[in-house]
C-alpha positions as CSV (number, residue, x, y, z in Angstrom):
1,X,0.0,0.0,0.0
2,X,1.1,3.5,-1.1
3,X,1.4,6.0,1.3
4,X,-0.2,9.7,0.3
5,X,1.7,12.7,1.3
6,X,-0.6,14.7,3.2
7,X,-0.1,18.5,2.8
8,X,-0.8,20.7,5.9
9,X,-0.1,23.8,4.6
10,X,-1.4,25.6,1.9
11,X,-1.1,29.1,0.4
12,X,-2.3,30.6,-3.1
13,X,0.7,29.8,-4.9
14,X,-0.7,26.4,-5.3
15,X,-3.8,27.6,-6.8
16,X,-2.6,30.2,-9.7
17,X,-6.6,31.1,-9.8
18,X,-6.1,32.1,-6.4
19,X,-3.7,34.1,-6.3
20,X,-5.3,36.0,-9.3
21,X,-8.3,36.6,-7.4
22,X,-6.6,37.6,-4.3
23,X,-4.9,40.4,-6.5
24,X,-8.2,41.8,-7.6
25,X,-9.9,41.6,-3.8
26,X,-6.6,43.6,-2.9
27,X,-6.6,46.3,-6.1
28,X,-10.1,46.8,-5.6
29,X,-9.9,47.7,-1.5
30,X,-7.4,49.9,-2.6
31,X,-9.6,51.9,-5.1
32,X,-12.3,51.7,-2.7
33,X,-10.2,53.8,-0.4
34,X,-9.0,56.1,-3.3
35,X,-12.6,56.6,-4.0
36,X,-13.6,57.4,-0.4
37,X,-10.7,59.7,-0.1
38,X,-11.8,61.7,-3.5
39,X,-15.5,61.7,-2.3
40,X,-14.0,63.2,1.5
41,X,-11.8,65.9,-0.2
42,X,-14.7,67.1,-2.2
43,X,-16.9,67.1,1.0
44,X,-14.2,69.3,2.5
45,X,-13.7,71.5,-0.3
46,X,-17.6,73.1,0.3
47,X,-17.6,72.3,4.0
48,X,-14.2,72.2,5.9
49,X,-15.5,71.6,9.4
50,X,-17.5,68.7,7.8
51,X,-15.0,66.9,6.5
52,X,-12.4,67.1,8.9
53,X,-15.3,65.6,11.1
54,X,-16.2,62.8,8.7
55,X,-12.2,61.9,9.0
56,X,-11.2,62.6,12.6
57,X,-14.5,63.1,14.6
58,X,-15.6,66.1,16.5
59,X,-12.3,66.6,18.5
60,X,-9.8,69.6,18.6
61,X,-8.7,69.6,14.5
62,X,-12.9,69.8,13.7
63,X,-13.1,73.3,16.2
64,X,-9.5,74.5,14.6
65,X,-11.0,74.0,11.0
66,X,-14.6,75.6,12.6
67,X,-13.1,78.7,14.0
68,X,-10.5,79.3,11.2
69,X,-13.8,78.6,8.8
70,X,-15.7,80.9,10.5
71,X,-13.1,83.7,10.4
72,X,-12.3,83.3,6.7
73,X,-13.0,80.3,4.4
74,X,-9.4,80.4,3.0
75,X,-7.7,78.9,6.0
76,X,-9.8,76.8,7.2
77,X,-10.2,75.1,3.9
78,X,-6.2,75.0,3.9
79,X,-6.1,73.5,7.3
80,X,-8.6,70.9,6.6
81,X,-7.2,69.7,3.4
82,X,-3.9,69.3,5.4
83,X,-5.6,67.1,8.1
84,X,-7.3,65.0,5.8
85,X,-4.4,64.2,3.5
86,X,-1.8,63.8,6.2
């Protein structure tokens, strides 16, 4: 009687489908977060405050971003472009 080898590990390079599909599940989370990162820089072109929100949450940037917003649009559409693409 033959004896089988018995495999206990097993990884994509086996499978060449695999590893194909595994490349597109990975390219495709990464355009997914280009995307949302396009879609939050446009949100924070017409409301600063609101995107820096969206991104960080309503901590200390957001009520930098608010008050620079507030005083002139300029700055606080500079400063919440820098936090959002830091």
């Amino acid at each position: 009687m033959e004896d089988c080898p018995v495999k206990t590990s097993y990884s994509f390079e086996h499978r060449p489908g695999l590893a194909v599909i595994k490349q597109n599940i990975m390219s495709n989370l990464d355009s997914t977060q280009k995307t949302n990162k396009l879609l939050l820089v446009l949100i924070t072109i017409f409301l600063p405050p609101v995107g820096v929100a969206v991104d960080r949450g309503i901590k200390g940037e957001f009520w930098i971003s608010l008050i620079l917003t507030i005083i002139f649009f300029i700055p606080g559409l500079i400063y919440s472009l820098y936090i959002i693409l830091k």
